[in-house]
Structure formats: C-alpha cells, structure tokens
C-alpha positions as CSV (number, residue, x, y, z in Angstrom):
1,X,-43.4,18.9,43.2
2,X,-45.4,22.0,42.1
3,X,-46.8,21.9,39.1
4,X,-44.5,24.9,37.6
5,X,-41.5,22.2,38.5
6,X,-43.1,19.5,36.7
7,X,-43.9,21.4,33.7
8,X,-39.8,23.0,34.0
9,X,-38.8,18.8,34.2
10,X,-41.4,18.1,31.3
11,X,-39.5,20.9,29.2
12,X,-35.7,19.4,30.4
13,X,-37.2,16.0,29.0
14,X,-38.5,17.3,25.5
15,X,-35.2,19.4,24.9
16,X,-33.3,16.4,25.8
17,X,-34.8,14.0,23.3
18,X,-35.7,16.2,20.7
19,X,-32.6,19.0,20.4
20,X,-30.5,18.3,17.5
21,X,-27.4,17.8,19.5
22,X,-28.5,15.4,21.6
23,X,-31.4,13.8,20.4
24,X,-31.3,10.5,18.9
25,X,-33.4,11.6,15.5
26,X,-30.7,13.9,14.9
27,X,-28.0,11.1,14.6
28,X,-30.2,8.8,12.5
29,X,-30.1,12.2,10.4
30,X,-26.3,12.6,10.9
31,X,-25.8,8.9,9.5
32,X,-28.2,9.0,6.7
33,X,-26.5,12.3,5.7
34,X,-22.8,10.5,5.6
35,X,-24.6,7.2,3.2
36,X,-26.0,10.4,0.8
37,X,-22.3,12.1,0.7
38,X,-20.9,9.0,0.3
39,X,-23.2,8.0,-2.4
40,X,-23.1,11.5,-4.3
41,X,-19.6,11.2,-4.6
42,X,-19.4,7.9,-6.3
43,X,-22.2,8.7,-9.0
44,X,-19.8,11.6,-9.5
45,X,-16.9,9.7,-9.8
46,X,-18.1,6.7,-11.9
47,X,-21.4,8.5,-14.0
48,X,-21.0,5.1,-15.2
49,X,-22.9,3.1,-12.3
50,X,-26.6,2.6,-12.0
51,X,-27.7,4.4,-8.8
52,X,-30.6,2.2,-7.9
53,X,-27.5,-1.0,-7.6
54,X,-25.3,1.5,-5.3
55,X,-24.6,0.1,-2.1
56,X,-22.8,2.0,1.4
57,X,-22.2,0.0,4.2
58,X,-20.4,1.1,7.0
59,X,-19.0,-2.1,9.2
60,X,-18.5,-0.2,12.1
61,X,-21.8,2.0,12.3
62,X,-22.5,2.1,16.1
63,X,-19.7,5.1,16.0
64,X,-23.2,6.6,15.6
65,X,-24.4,6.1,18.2
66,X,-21.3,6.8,20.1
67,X,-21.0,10.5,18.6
68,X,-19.6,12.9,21.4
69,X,-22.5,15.3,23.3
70,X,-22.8,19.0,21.2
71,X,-22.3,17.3,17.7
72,X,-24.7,18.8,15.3
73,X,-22.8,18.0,11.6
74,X,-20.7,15.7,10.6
75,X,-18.0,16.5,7.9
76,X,-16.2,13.5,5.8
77,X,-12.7,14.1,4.9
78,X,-12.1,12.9,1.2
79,X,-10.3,13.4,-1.7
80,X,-11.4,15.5,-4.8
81,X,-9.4,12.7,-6.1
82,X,-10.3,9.5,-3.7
83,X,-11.7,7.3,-5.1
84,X,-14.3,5.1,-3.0
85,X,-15.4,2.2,-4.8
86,X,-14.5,-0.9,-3.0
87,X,-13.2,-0.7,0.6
88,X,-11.8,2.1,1.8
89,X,-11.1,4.1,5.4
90,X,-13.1,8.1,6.0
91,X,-12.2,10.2,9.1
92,X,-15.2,11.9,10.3
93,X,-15.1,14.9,12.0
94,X,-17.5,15.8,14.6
95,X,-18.4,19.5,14.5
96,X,-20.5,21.6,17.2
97,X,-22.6,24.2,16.2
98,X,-19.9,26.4,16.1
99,X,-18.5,23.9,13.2
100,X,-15.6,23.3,15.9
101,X,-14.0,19.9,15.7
102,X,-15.0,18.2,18.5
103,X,-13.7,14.8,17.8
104,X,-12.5,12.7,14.6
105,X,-13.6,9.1,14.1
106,X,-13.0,6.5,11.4
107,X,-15.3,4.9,9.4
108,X,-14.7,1.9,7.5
109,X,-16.7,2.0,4.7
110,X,-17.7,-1.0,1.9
111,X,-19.3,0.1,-1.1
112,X,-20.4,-1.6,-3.8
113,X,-22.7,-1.0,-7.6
114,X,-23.4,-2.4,-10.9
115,X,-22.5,-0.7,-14.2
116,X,-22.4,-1.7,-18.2
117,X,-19.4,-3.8,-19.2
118,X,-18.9,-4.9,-22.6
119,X,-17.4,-8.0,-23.1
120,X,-16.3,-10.3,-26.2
121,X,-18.6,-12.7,-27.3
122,X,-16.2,-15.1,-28.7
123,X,-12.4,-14.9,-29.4
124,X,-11.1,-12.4,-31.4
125,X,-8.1,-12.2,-33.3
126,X,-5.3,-9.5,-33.8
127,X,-6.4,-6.6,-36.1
128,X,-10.2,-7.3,-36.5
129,X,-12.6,-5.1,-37.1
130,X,-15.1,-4.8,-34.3
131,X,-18.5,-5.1,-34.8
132,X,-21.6,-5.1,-32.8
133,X,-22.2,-8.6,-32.9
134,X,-18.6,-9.1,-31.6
135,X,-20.0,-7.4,-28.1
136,X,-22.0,-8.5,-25.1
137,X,-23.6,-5.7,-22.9
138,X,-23.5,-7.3,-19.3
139,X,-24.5,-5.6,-16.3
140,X,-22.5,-6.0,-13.5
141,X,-20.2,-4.8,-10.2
142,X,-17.6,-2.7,-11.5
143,X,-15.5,-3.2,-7.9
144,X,-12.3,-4.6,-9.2
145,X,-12.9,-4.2,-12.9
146,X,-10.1,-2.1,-15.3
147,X,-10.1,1.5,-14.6
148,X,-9.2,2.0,-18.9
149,X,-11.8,0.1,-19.6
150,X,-14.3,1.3,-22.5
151,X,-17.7,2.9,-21.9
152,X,-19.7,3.7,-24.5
153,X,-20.2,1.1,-27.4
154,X,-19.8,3.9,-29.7
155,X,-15.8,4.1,-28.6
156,X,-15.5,0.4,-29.4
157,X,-17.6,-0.3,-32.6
158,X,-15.4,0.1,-36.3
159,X,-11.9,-0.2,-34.0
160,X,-9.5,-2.5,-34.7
161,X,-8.5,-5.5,-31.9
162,X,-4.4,-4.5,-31.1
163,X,-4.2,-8.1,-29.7
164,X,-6.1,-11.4,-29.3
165,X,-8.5,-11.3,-27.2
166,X,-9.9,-14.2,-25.4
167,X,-14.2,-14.6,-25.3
168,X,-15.7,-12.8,-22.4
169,X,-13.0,-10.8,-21.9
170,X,-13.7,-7.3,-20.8
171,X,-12.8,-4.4,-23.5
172,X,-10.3,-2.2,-22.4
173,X,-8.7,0.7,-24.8
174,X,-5.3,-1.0,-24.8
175,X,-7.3,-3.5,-26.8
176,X,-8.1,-1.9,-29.5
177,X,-7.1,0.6,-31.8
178,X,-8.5,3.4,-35.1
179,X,-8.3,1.2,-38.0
180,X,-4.8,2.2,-39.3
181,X,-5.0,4.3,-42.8
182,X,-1.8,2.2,-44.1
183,X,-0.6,-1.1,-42.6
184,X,2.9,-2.0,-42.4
185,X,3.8,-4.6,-44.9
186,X,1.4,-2.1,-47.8
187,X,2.9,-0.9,-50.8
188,X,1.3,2.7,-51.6
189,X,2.6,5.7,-53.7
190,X,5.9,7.6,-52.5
191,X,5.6,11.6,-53.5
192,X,8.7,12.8,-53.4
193,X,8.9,16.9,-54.2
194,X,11.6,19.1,-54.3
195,X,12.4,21.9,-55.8
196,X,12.2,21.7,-60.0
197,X,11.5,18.0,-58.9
198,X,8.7,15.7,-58.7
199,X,9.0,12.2,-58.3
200,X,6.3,9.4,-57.6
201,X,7.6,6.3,-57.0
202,X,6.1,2.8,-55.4
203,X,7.4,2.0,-51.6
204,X,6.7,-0.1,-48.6
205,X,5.1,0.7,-45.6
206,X,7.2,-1.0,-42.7
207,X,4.6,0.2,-39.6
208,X,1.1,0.7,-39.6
209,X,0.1,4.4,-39.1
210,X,-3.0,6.7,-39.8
211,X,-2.9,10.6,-42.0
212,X,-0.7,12.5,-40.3
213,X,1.9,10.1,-38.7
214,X,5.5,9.4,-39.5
215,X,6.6,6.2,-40.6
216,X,9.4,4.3,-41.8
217,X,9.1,3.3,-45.5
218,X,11.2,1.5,-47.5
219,X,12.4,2.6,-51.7
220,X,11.1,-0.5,-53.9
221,X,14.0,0.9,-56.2
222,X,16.2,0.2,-53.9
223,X,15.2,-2.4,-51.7
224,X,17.8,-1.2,-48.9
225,X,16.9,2.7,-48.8
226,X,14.8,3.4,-45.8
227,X,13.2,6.6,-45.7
228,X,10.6,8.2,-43.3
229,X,7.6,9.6,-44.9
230,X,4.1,11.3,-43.9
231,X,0.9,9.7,-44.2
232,X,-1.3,12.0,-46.6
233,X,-4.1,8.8,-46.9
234,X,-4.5,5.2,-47.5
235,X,-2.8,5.1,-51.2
236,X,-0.1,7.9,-50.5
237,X,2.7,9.2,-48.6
238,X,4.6,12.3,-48.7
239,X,8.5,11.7,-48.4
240,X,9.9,14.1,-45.5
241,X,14.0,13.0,-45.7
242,X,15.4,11.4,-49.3
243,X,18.6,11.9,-51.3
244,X,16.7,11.6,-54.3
C-alpha cells in the first residue's frame, strides 16, 4: 500500500472514531445529555428537592449503545405537564443532522431525590394552634410523598390543625387551616341595620368562619330564629337576611 493509501485509511479510521455520528464519545455525550434534561426538568418541577440527592437511572441504558448510524441529537418526548419523579416510561427520538427522526426508543427511567418534609412531633389534637415546636424538619425522598403537602414552615406556623393528627405524620394543607375569626358555638354581637333602624342584639355563631364569610347564626331572642350574617371581626357580625 502506498503511503498516500495509508494516510487515505489513517483518515477513514480517525473520522470513524471520532465523527459525532458515529463515534462512541459522542454517545457517552448523547447519554449524559438525556440524565441533564431529565434532571433539569425535575428541579423545575419540584424547586423543592436538593439537587445534590437527585438521582436518574435508566434500567435499560445499553439503548445507548445501540443508537442507529447518523444519530447526532437525541430529543426526549415529555410533558410540560409530566411529571417524572418516581418510575416512569420517555420515548427518545433519534434525530440525524438534519433533526430527521431516524428512530424512536424507550427509556425506562427511575428517579429518585430528597427534599424537606415537615412532620408532627407528637399528636395533635383538632383545632390547635401550630407552633414551631409542634414541627420536625426531616430530610428525606419525596417519591411517594402527598403532592398537597406544605412547603415552607411559614405556611404551617400560627394555623390551626382541621383534624387529629397522629405524631410523625407528614403536614398536608387539608390538615390545617387560618385560625377562624369566630368559632361556631361563640356568642358575638348581631348588627342589624335597616333603614331608620338599628338594632344590636347578642347571637350564636353555629360554624366557624373568618371576616368576610357567611354564616349561619342563630337570634338568642329567639332561640329558634336562624339567620345568616357576615363576618365584620371576632366580636361582630353584620346581619344580611332578618325580619326584624
């Protein structure tokens, strides 16, 4: 072989291992590329998670290194709303340079990451104020955990528990509640005004509600009148409907 051939076979060689589309640094690219867009989108999705803890494992990754001849990108089809926390299934289409499909494949991805929970530190009962010592800051896998559950202590702190809630359990916002203005059961002033009339008289609240809400209140002048009224603040409601 002349030396011109050798140096033509020499080139043939280099292209071959080293072109993007065919060589295999490119795929290891390709692969670390997928782990990054997989990886972006959940810190987008749950700002919650610590991105040092994230973890992307794909179960089947030797569809790497079975990626068709002339792929040089590879484009993941998800969701704006997916959601990819767990275990899920990605098709992955393999694009030439033209970004021309040239095959799809499926990746079965497991991902996994750690995040702040709060958790009750003992039981608490129904309608308690919650305070900081009442809360545990844990740091652990949010895979699995309640989607409604609360994120920043600042949403949970000077609420009300709705329900009982069993020690270590894991706040969620159906749990808790603003501290009502006027509980049911309160007796508070009753403003009645009407034209040439004005009338303040003692009732009984008979739900719990905060300023601004409509309740059902009940005449202590007569015990069986039940009127609905408007929350103005903890001492006082505004009548709405009365035959007074």
């Amino acid at each position: 072989m002349t030396f011109r051939g050798k140096l033509l076979l020499l080139s043939y060689f280099i292209c071959f291992v080293f072109n993007p589309i065919y060589g295999v640094e490119n795929k290891i690219d390709l692969e670390r590329n997928v782990y990054q867009r997989i990886r972006d989108k959940l810190i987008v999705d749950y700002p919650e998670l610590i991105p040092e803890t994230i973890r992307v494992i794909v179960k089947n990754r030797d569809v790497f290194d079975e990626l068709p001849i002339g792929t040089v990108d590879v484009y993941l089809d998800i969701a704006p709303k997916a959601r990819l926390l767990g275990t899920t299934i990605l098709k992955m289409h393999c694009l030439d340079k033209y970004y021309g499909i040239i095959e799809v494949k499926r990746l079965f991805v497991k991902t996994d990451g750690m995040g702040i929970l709060f958790k009750s530190t003992h039981l608490i009962k129904k309608y308690v104020v919650i305070k900081e010592s009442d809360i545990e800051i844990v740091k652990e896998s949010i895979v699995s955990k309640p989607v409604n559950r609360v994120r920043k202590i600042e949403e949970l702190v000077g609420k009300e528990s709705r329900f009982v809630i069993p020690k270590d359990s894991i706040f969620t916002k159906p749990l808790i509640r603003p501290v009502p203005d006027v509980k049911s059961g309160s007796v508070v002033n009753l403003m009645i005004v009407k034209p040439g009339i004005r009338l303040n008289i003692r009732c009984k609240v008979l739900e719990d509600g905060r300023a601004g809400d409509i309740v059902r209140i009940q005449s202590l002048m007569t015990n069986k009148k039940l009127l609905k009224g408007e929350i103005v603040d903890s001492q006082n409601i505004r009548v709405i409907n009365s035959t007074y």
